[in-house]
C-alpha positions as CSV (number, residue, x, y, z in Angstrom):
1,X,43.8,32.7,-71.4
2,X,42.3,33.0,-68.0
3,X,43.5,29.2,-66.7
4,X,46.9,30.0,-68.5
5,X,47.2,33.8,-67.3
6,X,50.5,33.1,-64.8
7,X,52.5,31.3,-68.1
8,X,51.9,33.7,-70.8
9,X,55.3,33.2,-72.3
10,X,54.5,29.6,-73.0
11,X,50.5,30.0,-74.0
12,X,52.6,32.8,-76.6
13,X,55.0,30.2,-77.6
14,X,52.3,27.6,-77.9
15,X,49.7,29.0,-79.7
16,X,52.3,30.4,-82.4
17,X,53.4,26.7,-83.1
18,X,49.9,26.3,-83.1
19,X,49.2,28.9,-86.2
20,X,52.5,27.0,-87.9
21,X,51.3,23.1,-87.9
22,X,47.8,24.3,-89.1
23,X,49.0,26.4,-92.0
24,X,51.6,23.5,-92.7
25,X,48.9,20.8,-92.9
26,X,46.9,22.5,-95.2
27,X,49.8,22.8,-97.3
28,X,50.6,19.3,-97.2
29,X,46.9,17.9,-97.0
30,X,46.0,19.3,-100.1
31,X,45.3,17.0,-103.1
32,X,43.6,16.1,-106.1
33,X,39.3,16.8,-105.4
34,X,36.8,13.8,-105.2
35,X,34.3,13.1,-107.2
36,X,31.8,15.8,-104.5
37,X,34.2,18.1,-105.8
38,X,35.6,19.0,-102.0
39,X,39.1,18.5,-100.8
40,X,40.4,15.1,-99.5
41,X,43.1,15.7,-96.6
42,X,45.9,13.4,-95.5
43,X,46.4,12.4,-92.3
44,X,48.6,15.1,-90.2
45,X,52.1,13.8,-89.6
46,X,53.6,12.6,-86.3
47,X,56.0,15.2,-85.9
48,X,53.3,17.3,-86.3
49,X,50.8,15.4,-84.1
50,X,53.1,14.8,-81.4
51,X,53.6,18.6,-81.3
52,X,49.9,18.8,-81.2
53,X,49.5,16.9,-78.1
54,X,51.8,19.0,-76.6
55,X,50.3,22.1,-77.0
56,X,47.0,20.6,-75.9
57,X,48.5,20.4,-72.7
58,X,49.7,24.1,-72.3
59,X,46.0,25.1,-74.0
60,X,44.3,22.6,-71.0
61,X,43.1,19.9,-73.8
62,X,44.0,16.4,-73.3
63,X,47.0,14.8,-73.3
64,X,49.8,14.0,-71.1
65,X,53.0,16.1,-70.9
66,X,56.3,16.3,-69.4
67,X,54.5,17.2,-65.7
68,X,52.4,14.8,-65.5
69,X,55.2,12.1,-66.2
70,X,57.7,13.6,-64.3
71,X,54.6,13.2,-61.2
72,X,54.1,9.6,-62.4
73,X,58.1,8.4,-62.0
74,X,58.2,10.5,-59.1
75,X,55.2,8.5,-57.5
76,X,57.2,5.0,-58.5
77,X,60.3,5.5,-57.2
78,X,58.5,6.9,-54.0
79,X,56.5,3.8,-53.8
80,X,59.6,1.2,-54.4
81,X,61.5,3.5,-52.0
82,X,58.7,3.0,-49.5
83,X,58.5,-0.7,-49.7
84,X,62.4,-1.5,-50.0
85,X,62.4,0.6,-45.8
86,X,59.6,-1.4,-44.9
87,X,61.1,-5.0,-46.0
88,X,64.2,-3.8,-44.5
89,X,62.6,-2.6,-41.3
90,X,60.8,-5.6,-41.1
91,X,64.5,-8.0,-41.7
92,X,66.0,-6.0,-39.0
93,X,63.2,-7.1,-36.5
94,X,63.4,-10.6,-37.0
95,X,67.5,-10.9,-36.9
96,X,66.3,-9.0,-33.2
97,X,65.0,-11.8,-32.5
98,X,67.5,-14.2,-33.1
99,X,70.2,-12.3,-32.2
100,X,68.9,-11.9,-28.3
101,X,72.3,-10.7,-26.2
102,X,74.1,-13.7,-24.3
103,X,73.1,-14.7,-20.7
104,X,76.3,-15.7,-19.5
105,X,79.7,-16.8,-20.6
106,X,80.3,-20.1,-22.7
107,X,81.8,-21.3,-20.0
108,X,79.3,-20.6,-17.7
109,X,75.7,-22.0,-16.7
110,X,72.8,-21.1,-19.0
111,X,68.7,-21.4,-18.6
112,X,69.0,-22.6,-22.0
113,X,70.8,-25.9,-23.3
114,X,73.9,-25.7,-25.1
115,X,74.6,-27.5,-28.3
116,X,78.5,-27.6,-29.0
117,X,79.1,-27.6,-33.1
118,X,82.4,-29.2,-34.0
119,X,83.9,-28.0,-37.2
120,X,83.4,-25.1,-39.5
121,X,82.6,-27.1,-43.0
122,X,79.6,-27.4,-45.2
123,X,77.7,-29.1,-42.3
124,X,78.6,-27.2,-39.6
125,X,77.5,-23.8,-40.8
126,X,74.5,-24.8,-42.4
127,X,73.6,-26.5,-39.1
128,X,75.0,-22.9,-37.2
129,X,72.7,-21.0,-40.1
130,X,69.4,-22.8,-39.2
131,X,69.2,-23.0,-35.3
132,X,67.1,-21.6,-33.2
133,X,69.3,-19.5,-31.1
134,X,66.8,-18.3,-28.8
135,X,66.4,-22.0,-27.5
136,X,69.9,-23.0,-27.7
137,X,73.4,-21.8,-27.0
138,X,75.3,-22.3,-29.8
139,X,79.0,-22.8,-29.7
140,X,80.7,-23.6,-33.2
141,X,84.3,-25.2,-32.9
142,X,86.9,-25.0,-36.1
143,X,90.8,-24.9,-36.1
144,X,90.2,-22.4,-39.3
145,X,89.0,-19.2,-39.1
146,X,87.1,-19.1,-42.6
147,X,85.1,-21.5,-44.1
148,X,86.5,-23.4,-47.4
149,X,84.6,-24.1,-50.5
150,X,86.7,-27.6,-51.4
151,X,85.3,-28.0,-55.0
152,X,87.7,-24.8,-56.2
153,X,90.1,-26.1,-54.9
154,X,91.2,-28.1,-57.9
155,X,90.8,-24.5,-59.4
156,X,93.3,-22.7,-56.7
157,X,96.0,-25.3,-56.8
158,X,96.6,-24.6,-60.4
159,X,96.1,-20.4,-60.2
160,X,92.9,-20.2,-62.1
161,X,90.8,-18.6,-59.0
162,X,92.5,-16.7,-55.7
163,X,92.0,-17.4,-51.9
164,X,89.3,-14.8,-51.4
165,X,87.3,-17.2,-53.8
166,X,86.8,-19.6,-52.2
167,X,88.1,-19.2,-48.3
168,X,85.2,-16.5,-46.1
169,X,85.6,-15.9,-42.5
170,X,83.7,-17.6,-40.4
171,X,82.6,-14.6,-38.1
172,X,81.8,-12.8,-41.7
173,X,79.1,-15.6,-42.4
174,X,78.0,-15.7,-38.8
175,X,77.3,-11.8,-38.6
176,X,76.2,-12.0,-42.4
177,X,73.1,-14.2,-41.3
178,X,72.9,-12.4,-38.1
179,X,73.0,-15.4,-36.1
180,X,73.9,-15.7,-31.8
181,X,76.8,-18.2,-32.6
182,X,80.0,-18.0,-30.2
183,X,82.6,-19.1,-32.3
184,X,85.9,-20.0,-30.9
185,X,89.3,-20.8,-32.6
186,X,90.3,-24.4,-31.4
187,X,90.6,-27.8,-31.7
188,X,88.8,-30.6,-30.3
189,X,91.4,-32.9,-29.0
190,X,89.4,-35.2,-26.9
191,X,85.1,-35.9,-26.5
192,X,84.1,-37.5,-23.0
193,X,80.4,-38.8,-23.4
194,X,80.0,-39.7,-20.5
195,X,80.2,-36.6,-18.7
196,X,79.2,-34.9,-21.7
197,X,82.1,-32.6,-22.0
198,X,84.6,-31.4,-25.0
199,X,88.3,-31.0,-24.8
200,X,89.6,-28.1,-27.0
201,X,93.0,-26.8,-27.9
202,X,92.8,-23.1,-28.7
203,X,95.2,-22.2,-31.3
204,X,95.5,-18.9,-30.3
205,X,98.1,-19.3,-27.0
206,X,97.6,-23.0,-27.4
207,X,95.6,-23.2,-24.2
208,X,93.5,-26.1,-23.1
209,X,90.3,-25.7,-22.6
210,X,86.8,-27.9,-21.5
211,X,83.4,-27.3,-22.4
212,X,80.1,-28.9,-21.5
213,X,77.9,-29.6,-23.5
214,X,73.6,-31.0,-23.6
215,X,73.7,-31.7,-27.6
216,X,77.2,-32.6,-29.7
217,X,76.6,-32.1,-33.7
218,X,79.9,-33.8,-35.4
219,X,80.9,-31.9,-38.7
220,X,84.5,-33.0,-39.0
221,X,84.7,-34.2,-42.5
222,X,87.0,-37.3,-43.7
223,X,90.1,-38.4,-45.0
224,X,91.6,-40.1,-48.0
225,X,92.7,-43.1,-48.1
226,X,91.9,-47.1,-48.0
227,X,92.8,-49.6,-45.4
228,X,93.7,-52.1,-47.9
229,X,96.8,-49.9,-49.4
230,X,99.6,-49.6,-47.5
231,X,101.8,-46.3,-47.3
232,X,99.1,-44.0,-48.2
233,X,99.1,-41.7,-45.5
234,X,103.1,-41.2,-45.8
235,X,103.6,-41.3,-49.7
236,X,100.7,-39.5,-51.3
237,X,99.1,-36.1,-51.7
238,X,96.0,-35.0,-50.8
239,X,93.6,-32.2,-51.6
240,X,91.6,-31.0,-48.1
241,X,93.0,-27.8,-47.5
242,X,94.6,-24.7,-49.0
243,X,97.8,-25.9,-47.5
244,X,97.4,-29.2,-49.7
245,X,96.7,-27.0,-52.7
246,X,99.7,-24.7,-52.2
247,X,101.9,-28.0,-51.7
248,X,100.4,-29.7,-54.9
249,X,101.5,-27.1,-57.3
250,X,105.0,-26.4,-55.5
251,X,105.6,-30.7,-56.0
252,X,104.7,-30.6,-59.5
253,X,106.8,-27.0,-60.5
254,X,109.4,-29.2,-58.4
255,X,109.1,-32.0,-60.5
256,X,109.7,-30.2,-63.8
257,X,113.1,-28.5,-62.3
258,X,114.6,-31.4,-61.8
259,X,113.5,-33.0,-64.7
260,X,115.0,-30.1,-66.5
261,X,118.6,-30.6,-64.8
262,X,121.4,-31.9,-66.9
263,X,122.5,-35.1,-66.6
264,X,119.0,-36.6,-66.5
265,X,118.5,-39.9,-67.9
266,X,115.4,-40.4,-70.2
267,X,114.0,-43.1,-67.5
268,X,114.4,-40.6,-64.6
269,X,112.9,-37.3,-66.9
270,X,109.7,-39.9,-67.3
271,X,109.6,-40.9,-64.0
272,X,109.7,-37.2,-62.3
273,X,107.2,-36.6,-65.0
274,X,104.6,-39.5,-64.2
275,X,101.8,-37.9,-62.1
276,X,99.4,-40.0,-61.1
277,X,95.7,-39.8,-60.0
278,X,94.1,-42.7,-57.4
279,X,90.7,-42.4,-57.8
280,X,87.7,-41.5,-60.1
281,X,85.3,-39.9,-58.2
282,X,84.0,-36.3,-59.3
283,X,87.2,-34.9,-57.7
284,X,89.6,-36.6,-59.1
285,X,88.0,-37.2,-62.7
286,X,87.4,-32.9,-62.6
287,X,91.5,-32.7,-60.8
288,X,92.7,-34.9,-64.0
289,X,90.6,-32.1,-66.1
290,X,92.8,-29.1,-64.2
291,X,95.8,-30.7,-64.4
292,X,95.8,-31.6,-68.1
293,X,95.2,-27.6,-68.9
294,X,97.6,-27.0,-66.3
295,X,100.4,-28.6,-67.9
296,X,99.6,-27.3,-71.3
297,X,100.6,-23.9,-70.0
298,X,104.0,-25.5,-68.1
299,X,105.1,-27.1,-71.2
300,X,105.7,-23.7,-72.6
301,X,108.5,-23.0,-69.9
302,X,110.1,-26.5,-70.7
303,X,109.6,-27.1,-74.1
304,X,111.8,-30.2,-74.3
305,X,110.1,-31.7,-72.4
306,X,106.6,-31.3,-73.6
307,X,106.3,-34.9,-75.0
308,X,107.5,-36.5,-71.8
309,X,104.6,-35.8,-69.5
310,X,101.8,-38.1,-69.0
311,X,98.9,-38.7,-65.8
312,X,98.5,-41.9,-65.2
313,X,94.8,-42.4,-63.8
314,X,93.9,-45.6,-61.6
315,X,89.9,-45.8,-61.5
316,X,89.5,-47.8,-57.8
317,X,86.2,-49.9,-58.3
318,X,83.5,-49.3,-56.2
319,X,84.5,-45.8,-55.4
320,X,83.8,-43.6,-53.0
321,X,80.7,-41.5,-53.3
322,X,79.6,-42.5,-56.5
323,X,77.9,-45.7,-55.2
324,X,75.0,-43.3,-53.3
325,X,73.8,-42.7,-56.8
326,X,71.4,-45.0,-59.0
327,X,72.7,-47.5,-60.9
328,X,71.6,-45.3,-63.9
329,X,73.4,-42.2,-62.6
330,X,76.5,-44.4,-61.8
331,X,76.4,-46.3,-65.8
332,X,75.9,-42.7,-67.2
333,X,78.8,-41.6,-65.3
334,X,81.6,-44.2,-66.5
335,X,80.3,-43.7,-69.9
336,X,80.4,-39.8,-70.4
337,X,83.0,-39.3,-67.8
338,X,85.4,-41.9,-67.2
339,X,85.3,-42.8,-71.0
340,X,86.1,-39.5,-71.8
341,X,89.4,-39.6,-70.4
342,X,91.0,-42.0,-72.2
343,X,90.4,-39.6,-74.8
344,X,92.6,-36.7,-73.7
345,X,96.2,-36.1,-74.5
346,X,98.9,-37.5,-72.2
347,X,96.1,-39.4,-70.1
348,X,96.6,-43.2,-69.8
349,X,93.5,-44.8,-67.5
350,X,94.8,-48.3,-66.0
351,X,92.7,-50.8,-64.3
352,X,94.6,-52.6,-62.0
353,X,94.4,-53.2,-58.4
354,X,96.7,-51.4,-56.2
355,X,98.8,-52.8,-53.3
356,X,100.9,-50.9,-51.7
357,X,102.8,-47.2,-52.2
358,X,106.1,-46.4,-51.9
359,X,107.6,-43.5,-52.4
360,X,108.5,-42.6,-56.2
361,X,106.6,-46.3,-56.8
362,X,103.5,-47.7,-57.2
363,X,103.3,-51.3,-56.4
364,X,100.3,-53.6,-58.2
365,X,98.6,-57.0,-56.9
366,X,99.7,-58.5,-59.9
367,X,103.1,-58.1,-58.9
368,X,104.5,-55.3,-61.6
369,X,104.9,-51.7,-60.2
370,X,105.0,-48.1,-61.9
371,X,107.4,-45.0,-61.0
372,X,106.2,-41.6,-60.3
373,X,106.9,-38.0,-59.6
374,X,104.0,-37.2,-57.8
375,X,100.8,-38.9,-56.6
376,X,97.6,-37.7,-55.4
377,X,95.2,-39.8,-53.8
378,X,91.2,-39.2,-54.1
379,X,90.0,-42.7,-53.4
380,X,88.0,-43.7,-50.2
381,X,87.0,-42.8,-47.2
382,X,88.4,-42.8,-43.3
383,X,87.4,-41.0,-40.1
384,X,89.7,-38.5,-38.7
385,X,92.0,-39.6,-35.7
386,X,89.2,-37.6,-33.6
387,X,86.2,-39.9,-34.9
388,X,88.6,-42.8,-34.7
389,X,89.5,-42.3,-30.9
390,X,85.8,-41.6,-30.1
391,X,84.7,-45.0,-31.5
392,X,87.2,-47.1,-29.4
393,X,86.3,-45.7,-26.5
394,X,82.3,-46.3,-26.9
395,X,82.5,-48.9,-30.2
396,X,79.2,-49.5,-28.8
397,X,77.3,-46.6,-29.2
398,X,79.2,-45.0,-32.2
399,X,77.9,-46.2,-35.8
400,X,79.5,-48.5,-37.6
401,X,82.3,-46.8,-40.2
402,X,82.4,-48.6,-43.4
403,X,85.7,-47.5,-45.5
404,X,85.4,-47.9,-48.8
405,X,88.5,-49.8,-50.4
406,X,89.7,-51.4,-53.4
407,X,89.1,-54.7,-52.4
């Protein structure tokens, strides 16, 4: 009573519940007598024994009790709280000392050298991400403001994923990483080796502008498109941008609106209806996947026209990327991927070799030819006009730039 004397109200409480379990277990513990003739109790039940422990506490017997767990949470969360400060005290210190203020101005002269990043893609910004900034001055060079993650696109074209999935500013990323990166709005028009300097239009106020340069990191991407087929360029669609997207899908809602005119002959319905797919590559075999499902859900809009559409897929050999791979990787591939399309409704895979393209026609090396509505092109590879212009003027010290073809 003495340790207890500043709670009586609970040591009254307490040892009442006390008095009640005890008198209640000797009701319930009583049985038949052994064979000594004394009384065999049962084992006091946990409602009971829980209440026990309990009062234990209050009496200062063992146990542990709504305090001392309270104390014991209280001490965790203090402890994670503690360490979650420190690791972000300690964060904050080393993006301080990557993220030192700038000397001068791009333009200007700097102690250190200055690498000039062109292009704001998957090489770009993982270049940009890992730099030492506090030896280098950093200058990152893109025409678009955000960086684009191209293997949704196929997803975006057809409505199953919006912009803000797959497009992030650039500055966002930059400032997300906490890295010393100028980044400017423009594009590279012209690159001078020889005086090691970079020709930029920005597309801001469409201002010229020229900046030197100690290191030149080329992130520009590639194009679509073979050497060996003419009319590419001019007839076909291609899948690089959110502008290409946006076009896709407005060509092929075009497509079924004037297939759905009256008047139509059945040779011009099947003809507007034709899409066809160059290339089988992971893009386009996973673009023939998208727009399969996408046409299921058109078809609902037309349904006359349901059992007119068909994708026409032309698999160019020795294609694109795919040849990096093992020959394993490559025999696995045409067997579970390629073989699977022939499978799919409305899909018809052709092996031919393609000549030329002409608008609304397709034109084989065979001589016989094939109408279409729209085509979309995802076979080989070719350097931008910027890459293209760089190597004739040094063809000497650029790398060779194989394009793959259907030859």
């Amino acid at each position: 009573r003495k340790n207890h004397a500043n709670r009586p109200h609970k040591l009254h409480r307490s040892s009442i519940r006390i008095c009640l379990i005890n008198e209640m277990h000797r009701f319930l513990s009583l049985s038949s007598k052994s064979s000594s003739g004394s009384l065999k109790l049962k084992t006091i039940p946990r409602r009971f024994e829980s209440g026990a422990r309990r009062d234990n506490y209050y009496l200062g017997g063992p146990g542990r009790g709504p305090q001392q767990r309270w104390s014991l949470l209280v001490g965790v969360a203090t402890g994670t709280a503690l360490l979650t400060a420190g690791l972000y005290i300690l964060k904050q210190i080393e993006g301080d000392k990557n993220s030192e203020p700038e000397e001068e101005d791009v333009m200007g002269n700097s102690k250190k050298k200055k690498i000039v990043v062109v292009g704001g893609g998957f090489a770009g910004l993982s270049f940009a991400k890992e730099i030492n900034t506090r030896r280098y001055d950093v200058i990152l060079l893109s025409p678009q403001t955000y960086f684009l993650f191209t293997p949704l696109l196929n997803s975006f074209a057809f409505g199953n994923v919006d912009t803000s999935s797959l497009a992030i500013p650039i500055r966002l990323l930059l400032r997300f990483w906490n890295r010393k990166v100028k980044y400017i709005e423009a594009e590279v028009t012209e690159i001078d080796p020889n005086s090691g300097t970079v020709t930029a239009k920005v597309v801001s106020d469409n201002s010229i502008i020229k900046i030197p340069y100690d290191k030149l990191v080329l992130s520009t991407g590639s194009d679509f498109g073979t050497s060996s087929v003419k009319g590419v360029q001019e007839n076909a669609l291609f899948l690089k941008s959110i502008e290409d997207a946006r076009r896709l899908r407005r060509k092929i809602l075009d497509a079924f609106e004037a297939a759905s005119l009256p008047g139509k002959s059945e040779k011009e319905v099947l003809k507007l209806l034709n899409f066809v797919v160059v290339g089988s590559n992971p893009a386009g075999i996973q673009f023939v996947k998208e727009i399969n499902s996408f046409l299921d859900e058109v078809v609902r809009m037309y349904p006359s026209l349901k059992s007119k559409t068909k994708i026409s897929v032309f698999p160019v050999p020795d294609d694109t990327l795919i040849n990096a791979y093992d020959k394993k990787i490559i025999t696995w591939y045409e067997k579970n991927q390629l073989n699977q399309l022939e499978g799919e409704k409305r899909v018809q895979v052709i092996h031919v070799q393609l000549k030329s393209l002409e608008k609304n026609k397709l034109n084989f090396q065979n001589g016989g030819s094939m109408d279409y509505g729209v085509c979309v092109w995802f076979s080989g590879l070719n350097p931008i006009p910027l890459i293209k212009k760089l190597k004739s003027k040094n063809p000497k010290k650029t790398r060779k730039f194989e394009s793959f073809s259907n030859k």
